[in-house]
C-alpha positions as CSV (number, residue, x, y, z in Angstrom):
1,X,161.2,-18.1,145.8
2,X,163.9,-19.7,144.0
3,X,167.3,-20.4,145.4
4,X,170.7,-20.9,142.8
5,X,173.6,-22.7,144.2
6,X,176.9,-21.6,142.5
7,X,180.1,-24.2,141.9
8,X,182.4,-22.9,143.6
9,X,185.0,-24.8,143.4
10,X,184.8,-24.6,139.6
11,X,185.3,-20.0,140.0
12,X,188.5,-21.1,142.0
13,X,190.4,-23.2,139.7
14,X,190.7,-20.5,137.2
15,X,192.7,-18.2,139.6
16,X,196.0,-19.7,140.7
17,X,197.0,-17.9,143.8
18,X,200.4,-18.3,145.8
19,X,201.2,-17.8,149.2
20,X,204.0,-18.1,151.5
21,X,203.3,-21.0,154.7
22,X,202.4,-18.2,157.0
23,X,200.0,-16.6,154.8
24,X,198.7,-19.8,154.3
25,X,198.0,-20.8,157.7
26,X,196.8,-17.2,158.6
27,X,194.6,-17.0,155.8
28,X,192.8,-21.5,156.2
29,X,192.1,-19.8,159.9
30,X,190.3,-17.2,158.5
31,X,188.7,-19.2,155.8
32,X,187.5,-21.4,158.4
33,X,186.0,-18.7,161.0
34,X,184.6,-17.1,157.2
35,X,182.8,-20.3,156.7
36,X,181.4,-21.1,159.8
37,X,180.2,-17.7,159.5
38,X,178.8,-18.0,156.1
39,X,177.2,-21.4,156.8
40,X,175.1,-20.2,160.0
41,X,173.8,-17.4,157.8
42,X,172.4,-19.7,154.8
43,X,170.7,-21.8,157.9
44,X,169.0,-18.9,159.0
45,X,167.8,-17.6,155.4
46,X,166.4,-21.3,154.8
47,X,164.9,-21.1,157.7
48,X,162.9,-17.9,157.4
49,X,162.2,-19.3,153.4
50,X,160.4,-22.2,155.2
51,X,158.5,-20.0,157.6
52,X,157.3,-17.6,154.9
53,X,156.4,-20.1,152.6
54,X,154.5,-22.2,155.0
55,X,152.4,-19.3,156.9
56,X,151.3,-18.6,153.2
57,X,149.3,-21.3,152.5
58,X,146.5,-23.4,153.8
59,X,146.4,-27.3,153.9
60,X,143.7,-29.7,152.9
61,X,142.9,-33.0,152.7
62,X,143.7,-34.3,148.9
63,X,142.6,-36.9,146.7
64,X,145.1,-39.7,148.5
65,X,144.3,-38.4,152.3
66,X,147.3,-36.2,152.4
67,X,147.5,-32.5,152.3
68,X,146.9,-30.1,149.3
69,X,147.3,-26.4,149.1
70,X,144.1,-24.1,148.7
71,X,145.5,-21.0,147.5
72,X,144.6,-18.4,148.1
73,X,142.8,-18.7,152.0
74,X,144.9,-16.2,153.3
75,X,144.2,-13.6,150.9
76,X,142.8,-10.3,152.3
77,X,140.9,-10.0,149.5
78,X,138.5,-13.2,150.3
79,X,135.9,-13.0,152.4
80,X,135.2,-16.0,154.3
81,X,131.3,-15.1,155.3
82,X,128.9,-12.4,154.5
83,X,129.3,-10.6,150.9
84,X,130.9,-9.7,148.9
85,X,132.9,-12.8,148.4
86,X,135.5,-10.8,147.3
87,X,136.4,-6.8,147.5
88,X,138.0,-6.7,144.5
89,X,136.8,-8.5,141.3
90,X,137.9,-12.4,140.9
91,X,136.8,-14.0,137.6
92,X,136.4,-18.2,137.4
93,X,136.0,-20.0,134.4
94,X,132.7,-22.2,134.4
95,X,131.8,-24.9,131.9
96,X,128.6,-26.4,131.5
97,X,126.2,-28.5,128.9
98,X,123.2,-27.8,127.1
99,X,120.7,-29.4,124.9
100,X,121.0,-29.2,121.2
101,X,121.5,-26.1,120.3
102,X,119.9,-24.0,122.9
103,X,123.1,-21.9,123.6
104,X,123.9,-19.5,125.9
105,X,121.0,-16.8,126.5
106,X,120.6,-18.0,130.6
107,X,124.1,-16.6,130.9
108,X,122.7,-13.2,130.6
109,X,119.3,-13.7,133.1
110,X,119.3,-11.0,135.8
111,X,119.6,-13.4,138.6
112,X,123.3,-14.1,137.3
113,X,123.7,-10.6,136.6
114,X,123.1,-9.9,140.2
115,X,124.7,-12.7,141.9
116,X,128.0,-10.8,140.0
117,X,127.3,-7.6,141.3
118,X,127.0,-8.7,145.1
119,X,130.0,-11.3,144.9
120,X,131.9,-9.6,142.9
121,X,133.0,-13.0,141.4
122,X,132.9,-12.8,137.4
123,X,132.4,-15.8,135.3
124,X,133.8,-16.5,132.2
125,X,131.2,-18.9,130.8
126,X,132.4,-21.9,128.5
127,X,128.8,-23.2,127.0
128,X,128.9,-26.4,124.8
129,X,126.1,-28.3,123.3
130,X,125.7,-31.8,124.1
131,X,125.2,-32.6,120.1
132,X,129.0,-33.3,119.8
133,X,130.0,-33.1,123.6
134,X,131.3,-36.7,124.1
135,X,134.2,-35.6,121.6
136,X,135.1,-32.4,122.9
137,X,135.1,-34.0,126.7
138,X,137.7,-36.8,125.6
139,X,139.9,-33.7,123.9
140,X,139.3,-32.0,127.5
141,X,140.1,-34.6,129.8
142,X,143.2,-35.7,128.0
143,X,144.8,-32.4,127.9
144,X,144.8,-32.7,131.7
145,X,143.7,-28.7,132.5
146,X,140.2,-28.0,133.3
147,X,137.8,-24.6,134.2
148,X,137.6,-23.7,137.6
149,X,134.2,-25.2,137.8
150,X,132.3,-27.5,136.0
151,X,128.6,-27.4,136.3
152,X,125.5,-30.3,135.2
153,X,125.5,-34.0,135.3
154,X,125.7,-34.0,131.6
155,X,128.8,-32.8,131.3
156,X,131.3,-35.0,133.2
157,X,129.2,-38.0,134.3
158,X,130.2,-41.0,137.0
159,X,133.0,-42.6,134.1
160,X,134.3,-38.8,133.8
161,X,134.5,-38.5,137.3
162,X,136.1,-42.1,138.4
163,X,138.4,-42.3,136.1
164,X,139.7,-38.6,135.9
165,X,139.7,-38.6,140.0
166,X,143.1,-36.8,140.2
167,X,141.8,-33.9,138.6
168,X,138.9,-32.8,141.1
169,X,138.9,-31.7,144.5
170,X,137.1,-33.9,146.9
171,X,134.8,-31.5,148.9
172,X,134.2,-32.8,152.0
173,X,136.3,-30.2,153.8
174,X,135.5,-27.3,151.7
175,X,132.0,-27.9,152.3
176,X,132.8,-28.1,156.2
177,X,134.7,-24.6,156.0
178,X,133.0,-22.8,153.1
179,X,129.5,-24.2,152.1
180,X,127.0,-23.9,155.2
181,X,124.1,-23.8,152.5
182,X,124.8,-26.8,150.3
183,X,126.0,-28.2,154.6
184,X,122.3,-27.9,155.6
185,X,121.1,-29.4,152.6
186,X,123.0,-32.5,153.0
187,X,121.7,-32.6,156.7
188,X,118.1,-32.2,155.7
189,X,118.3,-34.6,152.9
190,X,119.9,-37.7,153.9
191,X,119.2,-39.5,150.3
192,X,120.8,-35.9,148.9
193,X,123.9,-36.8,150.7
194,X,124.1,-40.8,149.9
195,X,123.7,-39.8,146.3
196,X,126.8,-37.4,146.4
197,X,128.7,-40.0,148.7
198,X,131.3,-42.0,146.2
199,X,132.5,-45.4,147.8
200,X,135.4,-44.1,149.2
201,X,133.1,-42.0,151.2
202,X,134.0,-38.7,150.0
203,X,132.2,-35.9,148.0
204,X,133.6,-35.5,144.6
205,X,130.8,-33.2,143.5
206,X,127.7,-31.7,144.5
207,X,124.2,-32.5,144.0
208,X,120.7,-30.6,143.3
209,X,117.3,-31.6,145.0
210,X,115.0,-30.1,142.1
211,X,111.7,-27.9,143.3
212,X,108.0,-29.2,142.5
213,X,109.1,-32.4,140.5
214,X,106.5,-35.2,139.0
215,X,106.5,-38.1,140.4
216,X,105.9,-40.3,136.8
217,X,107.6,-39.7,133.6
218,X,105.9,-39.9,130.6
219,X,102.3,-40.1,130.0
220,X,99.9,-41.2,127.1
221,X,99.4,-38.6,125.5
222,X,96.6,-38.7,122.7
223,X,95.2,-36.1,120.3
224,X,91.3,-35.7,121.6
225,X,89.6,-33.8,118.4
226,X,90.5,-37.0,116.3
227,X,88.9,-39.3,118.7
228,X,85.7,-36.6,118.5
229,X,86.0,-36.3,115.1
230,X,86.4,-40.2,114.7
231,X,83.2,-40.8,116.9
232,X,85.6,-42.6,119.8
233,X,86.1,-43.0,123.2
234,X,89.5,-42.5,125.1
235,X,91.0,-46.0,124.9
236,X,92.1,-47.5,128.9
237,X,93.2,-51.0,127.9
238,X,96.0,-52.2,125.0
239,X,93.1,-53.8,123.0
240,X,90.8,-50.8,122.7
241,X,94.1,-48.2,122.1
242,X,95.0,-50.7,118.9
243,X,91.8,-50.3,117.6
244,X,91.9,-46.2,118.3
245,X,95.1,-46.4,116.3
246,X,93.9,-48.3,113.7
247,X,91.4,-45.9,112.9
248,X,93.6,-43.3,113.1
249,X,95.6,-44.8,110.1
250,X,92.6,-45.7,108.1
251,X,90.5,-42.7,108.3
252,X,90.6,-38.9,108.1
253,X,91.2,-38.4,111.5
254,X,92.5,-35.0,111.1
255,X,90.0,-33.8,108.8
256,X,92.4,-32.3,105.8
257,X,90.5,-34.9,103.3
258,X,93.5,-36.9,102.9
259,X,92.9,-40.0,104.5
260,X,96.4,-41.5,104.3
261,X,98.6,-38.3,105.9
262,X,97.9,-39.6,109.9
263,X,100.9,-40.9,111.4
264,X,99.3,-42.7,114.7
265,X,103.1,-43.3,115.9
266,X,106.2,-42.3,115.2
267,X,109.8,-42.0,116.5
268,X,113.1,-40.9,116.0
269,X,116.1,-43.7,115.5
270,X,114.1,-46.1,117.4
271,X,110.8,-46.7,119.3
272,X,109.9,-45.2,122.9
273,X,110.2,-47.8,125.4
274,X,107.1,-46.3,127.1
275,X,105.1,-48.0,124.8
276,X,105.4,-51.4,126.5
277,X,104.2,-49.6,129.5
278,X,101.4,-51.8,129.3
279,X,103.6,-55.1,129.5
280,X,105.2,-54.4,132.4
281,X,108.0,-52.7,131.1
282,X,108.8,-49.8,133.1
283,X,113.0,-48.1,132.6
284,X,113.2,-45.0,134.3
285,X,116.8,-45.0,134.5
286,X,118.3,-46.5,131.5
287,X,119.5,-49.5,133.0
288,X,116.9,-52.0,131.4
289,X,116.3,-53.8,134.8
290,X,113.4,-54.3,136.5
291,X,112.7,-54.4,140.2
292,X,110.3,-56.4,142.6
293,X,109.0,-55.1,145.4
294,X,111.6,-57.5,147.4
295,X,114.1,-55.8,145.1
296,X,114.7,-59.0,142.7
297,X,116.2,-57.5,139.1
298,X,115.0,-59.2,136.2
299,X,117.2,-57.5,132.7
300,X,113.9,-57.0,130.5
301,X,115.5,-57.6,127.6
302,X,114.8,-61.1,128.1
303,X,111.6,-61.4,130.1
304,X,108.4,-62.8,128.7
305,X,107.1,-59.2,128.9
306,X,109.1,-58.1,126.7
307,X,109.0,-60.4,124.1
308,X,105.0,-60.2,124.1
309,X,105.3,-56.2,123.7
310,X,107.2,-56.6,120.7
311,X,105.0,-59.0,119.0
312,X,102.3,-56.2,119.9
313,X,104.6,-53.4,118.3
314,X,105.1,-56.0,115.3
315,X,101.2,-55.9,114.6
316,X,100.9,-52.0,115.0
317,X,104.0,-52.2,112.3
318,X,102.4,-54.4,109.9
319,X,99.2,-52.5,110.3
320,X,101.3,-48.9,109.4
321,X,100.3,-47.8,112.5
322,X,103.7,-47.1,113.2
323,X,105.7,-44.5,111.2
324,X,108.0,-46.5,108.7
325,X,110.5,-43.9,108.9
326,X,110.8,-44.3,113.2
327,X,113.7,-46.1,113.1
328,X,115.5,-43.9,110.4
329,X,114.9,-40.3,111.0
330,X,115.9,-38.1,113.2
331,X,114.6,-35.5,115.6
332,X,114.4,-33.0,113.5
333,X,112.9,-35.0,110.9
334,X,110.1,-36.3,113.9
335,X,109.5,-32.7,115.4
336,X,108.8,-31.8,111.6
337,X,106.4,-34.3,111.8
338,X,104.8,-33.8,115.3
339,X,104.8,-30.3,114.4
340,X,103.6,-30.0,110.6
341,X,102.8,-26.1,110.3
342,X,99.6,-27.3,108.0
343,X,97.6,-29.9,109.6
344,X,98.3,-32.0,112.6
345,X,99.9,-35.8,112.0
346,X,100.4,-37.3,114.3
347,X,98.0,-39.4,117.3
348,X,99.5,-41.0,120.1
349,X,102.9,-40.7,122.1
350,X,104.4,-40.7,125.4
351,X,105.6,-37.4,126.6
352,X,105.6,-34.6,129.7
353,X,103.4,-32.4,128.3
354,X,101.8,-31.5,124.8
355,X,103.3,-28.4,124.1
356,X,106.7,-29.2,123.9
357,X,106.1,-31.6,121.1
358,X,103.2,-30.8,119.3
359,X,103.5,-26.9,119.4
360,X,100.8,-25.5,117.9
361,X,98.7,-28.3,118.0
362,X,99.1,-28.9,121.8
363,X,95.7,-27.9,122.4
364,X,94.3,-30.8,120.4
365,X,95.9,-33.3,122.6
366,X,95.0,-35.0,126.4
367,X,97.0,-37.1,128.5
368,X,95.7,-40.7,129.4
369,X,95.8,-42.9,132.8
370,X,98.1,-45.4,131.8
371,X,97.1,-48.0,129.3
372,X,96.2,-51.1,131.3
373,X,97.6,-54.2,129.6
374,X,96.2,-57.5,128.7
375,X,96.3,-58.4,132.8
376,X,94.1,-55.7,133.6
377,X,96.9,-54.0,135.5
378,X,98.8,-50.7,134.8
379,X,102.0,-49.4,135.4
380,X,104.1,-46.2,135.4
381,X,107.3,-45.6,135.4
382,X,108.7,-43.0,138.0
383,X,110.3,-42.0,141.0
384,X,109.3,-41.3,144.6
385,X,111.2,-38.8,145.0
386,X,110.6,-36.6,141.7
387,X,111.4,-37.5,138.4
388,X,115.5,-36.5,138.0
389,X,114.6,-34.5,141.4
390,X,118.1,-35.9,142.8
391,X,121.1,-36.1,141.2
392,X,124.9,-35.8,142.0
393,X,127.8,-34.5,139.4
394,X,125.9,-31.2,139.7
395,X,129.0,-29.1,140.2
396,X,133.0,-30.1,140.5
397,X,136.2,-28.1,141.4
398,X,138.8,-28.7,139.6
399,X,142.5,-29.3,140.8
400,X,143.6,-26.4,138.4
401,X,141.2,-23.6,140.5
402,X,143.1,-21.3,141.9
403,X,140.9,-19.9,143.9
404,X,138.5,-23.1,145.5
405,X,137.8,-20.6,148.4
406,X,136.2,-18.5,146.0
407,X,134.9,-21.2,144.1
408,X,132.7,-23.0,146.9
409,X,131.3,-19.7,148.3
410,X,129.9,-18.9,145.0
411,X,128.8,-22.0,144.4
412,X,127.0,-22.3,147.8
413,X,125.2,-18.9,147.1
414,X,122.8,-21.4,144.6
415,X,121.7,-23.2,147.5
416,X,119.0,-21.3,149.1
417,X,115.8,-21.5,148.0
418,X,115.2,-18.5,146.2
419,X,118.5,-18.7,144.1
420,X,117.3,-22.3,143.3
421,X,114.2,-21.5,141.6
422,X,115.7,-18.9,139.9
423,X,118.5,-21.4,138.8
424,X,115.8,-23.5,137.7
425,X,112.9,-21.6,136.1
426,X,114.5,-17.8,135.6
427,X,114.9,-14.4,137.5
428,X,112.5,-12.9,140.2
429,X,110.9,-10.3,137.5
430,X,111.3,-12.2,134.4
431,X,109.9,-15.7,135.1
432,X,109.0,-15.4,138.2
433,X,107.0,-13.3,140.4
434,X,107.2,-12.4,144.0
435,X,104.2,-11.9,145.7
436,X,103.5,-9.5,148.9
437,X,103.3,-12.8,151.2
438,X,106.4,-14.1,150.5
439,X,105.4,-16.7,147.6
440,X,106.0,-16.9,144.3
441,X,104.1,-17.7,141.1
442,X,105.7,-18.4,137.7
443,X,104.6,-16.1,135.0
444,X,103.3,-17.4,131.4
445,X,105.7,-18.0,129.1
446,X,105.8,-15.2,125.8
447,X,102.8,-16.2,123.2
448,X,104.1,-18.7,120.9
449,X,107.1,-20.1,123.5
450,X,106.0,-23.4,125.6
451,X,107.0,-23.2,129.1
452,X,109.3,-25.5,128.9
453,X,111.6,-24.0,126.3
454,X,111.3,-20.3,128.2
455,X,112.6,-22.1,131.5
456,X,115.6,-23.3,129.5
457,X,116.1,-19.9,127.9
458,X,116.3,-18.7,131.0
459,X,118.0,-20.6,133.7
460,X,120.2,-23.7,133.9
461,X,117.3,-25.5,134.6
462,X,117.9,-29.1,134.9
463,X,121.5,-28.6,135.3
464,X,124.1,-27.3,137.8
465,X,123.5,-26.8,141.8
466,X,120.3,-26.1,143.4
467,X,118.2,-27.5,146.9
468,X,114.7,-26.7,147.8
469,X,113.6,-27.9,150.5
470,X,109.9,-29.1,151.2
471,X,109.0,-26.3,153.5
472,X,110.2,-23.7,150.5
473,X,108.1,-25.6,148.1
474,X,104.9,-24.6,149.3
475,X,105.5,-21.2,148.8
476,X,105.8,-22.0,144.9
477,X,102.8,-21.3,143.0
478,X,102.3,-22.9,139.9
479,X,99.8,-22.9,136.6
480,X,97.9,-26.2,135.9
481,X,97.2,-25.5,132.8
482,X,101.3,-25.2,131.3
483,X,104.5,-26.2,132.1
484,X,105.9,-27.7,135.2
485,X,102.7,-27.1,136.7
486,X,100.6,-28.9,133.9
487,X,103.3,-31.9,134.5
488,X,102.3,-32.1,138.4
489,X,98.5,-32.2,137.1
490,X,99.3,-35.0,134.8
491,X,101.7,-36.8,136.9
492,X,98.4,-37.7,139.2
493,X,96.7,-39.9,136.7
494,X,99.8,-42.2,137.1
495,X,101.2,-41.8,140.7
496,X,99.0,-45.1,142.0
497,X,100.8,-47.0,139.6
498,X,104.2,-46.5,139.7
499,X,106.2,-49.4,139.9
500,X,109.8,-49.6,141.7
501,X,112.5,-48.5,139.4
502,X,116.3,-49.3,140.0
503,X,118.2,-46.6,141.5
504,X,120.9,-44.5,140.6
505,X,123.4,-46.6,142.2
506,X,127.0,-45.8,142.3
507,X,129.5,-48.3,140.5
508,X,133.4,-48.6,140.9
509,X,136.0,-47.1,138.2
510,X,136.4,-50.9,137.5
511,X,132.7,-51.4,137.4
512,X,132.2,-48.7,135.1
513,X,135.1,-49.9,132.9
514,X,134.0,-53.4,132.6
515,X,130.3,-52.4,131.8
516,X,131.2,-49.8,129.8
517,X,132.7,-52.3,127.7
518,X,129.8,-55.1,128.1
519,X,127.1,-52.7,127.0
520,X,128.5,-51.4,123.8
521,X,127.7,-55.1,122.2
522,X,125.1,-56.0,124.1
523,X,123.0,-52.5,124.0
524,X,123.5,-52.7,119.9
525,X,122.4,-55.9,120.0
526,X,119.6,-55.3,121.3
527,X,118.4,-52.5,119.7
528,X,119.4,-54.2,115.7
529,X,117.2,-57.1,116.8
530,X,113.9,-55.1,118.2
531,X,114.0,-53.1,114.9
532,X,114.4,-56.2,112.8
533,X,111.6,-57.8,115.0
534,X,109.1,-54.9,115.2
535,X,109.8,-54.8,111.3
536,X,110.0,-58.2,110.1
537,X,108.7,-60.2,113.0
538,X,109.9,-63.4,113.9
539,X,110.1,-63.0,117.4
540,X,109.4,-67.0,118.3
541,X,111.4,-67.9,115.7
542,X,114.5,-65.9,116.7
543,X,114.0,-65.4,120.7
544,X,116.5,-68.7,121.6
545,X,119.2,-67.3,120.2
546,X,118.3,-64.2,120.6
547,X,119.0,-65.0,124.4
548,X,122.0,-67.5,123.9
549,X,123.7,-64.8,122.0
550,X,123.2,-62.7,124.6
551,X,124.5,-65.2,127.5
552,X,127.4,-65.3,125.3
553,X,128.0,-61.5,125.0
554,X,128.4,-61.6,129.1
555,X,124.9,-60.9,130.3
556,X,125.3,-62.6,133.5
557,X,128.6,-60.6,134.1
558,X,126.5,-57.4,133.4
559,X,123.6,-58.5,135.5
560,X,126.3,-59.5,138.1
561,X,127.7,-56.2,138.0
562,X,123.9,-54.2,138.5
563,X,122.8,-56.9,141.0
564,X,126.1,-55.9,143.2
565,X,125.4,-52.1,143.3
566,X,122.2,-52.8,144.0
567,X,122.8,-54.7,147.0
568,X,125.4,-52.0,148.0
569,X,122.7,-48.9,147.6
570,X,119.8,-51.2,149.8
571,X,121.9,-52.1,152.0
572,X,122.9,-48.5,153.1
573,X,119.3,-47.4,153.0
């Protein structure tokens, strides 16, 4: 409501009135009696304002501590349990991330068709691909209005979230009041909760716990009829996998009569990091640290492990074992490559699955125990828990929904069990199957798809909210032979060798800032000088300076700043 205050004083001067001293006296009496009058009755309307206004609207903690409105609460139209959230239609706006240019076809899957239907919450779906997303989220964030709800860790990210604070709800008391799924979740999964938890100790956004996860990343992966062809056993150590490659490069491996087409490696802007598996080197994470088992980091960068693996990928360069074109091309260029419709190319990577990559060659290829290095020892990288099983910035509310009620119930209808692994594979009937017993098994992919690509067709897979709990999980039936069943099957030939891997800590706004900024040099650095080594060599020659440039470039700050959130994430545990 909106109250107008008139002037007046400035209505009276332009009437010029006269009256004799009786009247006047009579008539400031009356005035006065008039006024008291008048006064007590604008008390009483401001009064009633305030108590309308205020019994419309529901408080909640805020950003700062204080109290926020949630709009909305007291609306006869809300439900505040059972379904349907609503009793007459409310649409949100949602905006999520995908991969390349996968689009939007899990919009239209039948479990989000009948989530709608018994909500009656519509969603206006904004889908952007991650291609060009860093852009467009800048543009976003700086016009200062958001969706309703945002959904996947992709799309705003720890930096988005810290430093853009003011424009999401924290959640701990929507959760409390509106969430009792995603509530039990955090109860049952302490580590689900500590990785939602932000170091002011509130919930920002919401996390996922993802169903039937390996526990190792990638694996060797190596194509089997060119060792049968070639007469050769599958390699288990560094020294007999360089000789397997070499003979990959200097024979017909693939049997086309063109002895010069096999590409034994190859890569796109840049070589896996996998490949110095074998040295030691082990990044599940990103963060190019290493951890001992009494949770000392060492930045690999600089460790003696890593400069003897890129001697080793120096040789396999000089020996064109690796494509010359790795640091160059692109995907597209590589998946042409991996995937050549005539003839297969390409030997020995590190990846999930086959499939994926190598489409219709995937049959031609096997996965490997991990290479053991010139110690004898092996190591994987990985993660106890699942590889990207947990993982906050899932979904946020932003300040500009108008309906956060609304918002958090739907949201919370994602976290049973059944809605997850339809969130994450595809609908009950099109992906999945429910069986008589209460189980489910995932259905084959259509001929010619990879299982991998269907499960992104048709769900949010990685993305966006979801919890399965351990007990759920065994009522999940899945293929060895594709997919993320295939995955669980590989992921054994590694699991005794996974080393420790550091963790997805959380860092301060002014953390993030400062290594934000430390990174951008130092990452490029990095990566200029291992192409120019794996190239050209040189590695002794250049490795002092190499280092000192480094130093000088603010390692020990960045180190500093990893080693501190470390410490703050171990000693919590």
């Amino acid at each position: 409501m909106r109250v107008s205050f008139i002037n007046l004083n400035r209505i009276q001067s332009k009437f010029m009135i006269f009256y004799t001293k009786e009247e006047l006296t009579m008539r400031n009496q009356t005035t006065k009696l008039s006024m008291k009058k008048t006064i007590s009755l604008l008390v009483v309307a401001v009064l009633m304002i305030t108590c309308v206004t205020g019994c419309g609207s529901k408080n909640e903690k805020s950003n700062d501590g204080g109290a926020t409105e949630v709009a909305g609460t007291a609306d006869s139209n809300f439900n505040k349990e059972g379904l349907p959230i609503v009793n007459e239609p409310v649409t949100l706006t949602v905006l999520t991330t995908r991969w390349g240019n996968m689009g939007d076809s899990f919009t239209q899957n039948q479990f989000l068709k009948d989530l709608e239907s018994k909500t009656n919450v519509k969603i206006e779906w904004q889908v952007q691909s991650l291609s060009d997303w860093e852009e467009q989220r800048g543009i976003l964030l700086a016009g200062g209005e958001l969706p309703d709800i945002i959904l996947g860790n992709k799309t705003f990210e720890d930096t988005n979230v810290l430093n853009n604070i003011e424009m999401f709800l924290p959640l701990d008391d929507i959760v409390d009041e509106y969430m009792p799924n995603y509530k039990k979740a955090l109860t049952d999964m302490p580590d689900l909760k500590k990785t939602v938890t932000y170091l002011d100790g509130k919930m920002y956004s919401m996390g996922k716990n993802l169903p039937c996860r390996p526990v190792v990343c990638n694996q060797p992966i190596i194509n089997k009829v060119w060792l049968d062809r070639l007469g050769l056993d599958e390699p288990t150590d560094i020294d007999q996998l360089h000789s397997v490659l070499k003979a990959f490069k200097e024979k017909d491996a693939n049997g086309n009569g063109d002895p010069d087409d096999e590409i034994p490696i190859t890569g796109s802007k840049g070589l896996s990091m996998d490949l110095l598996n074998p040295f030691g080197i082990t990044d599940v994470n990103g963060a190019m640290m290493l951890v001992d088992e009494d949770d000392t980091l060492t930045f690999y960068p600089t460790c003696e492990q890593y400069k003897k693996g890129i001697k080793w990928l120096h040789e396999l360069y000089n020996e064109g074992i690796i494509d010359a074109e790795a640091f160059t091309q692109d995907d597209t260029m590589s998946l042409g490559k991996n995937q050549d419709p005539n003839v297969s190319r390409v030997g020995f990577s590190y990846n999930w699955i086959p499939d994926a990559v190598y489409g219709q060659w995937k049959d031609e290829y096997i996965a490997l125990a991990p290479i053991a290095g010139s110690d004898g020892k092996r190591y994987a990288g990985g993660d106890k828990n699942g590889i990207s099983a947990i993982e906050r910035n899932e979904a946020l509310i932003s300040k500009d929904c108008k309906h956060p009620e609304i918002a958090a119930r739907w949201l919370d209808e994602f976290y049973t069990g059944e809605a997850s692994i339809q969130n994450f594979w595809g609908a009950i009937g099109t992906v999945i199957s429910k069986n008589d017993d209460d189980t489910y098994t995932l259905n084959n992919p259509p001929e010619g798809t990879s299982a991998d690509g269907w499960y992104w067709d048709q769900s949010l897979r990685d993305f966006g909210p979801k919890y399965v709990s351990e007990e759920f999980q065994e009522k999940i039936k899945l293929s060895p032979e594709s997919g993320d069943g295939l995955k669980l099957e590989l992921s054994k030939l590694g699991e005794d060798y996974i080393t420790k891997s550091y963790p997805k800590v959380l860092l301060s706004s002014e953390e993030i800032e400062e290594l934000a900024s430390l990174e951008t040099d130092i990452n490029k650095f990095i990566e200029v000088t291992r192409a120019d080594w794996v190239i050209n060599g040189n590695v002794d020659e250049g490795w002092d300076e190499y280092v000192n440039k480094l130093n000088e470039m603010g390692l020990e700050r960045l180190i500093q700043i990893r080693t501190d959130a470390m410490e703050r994430y171990t000693k919590d545990e």
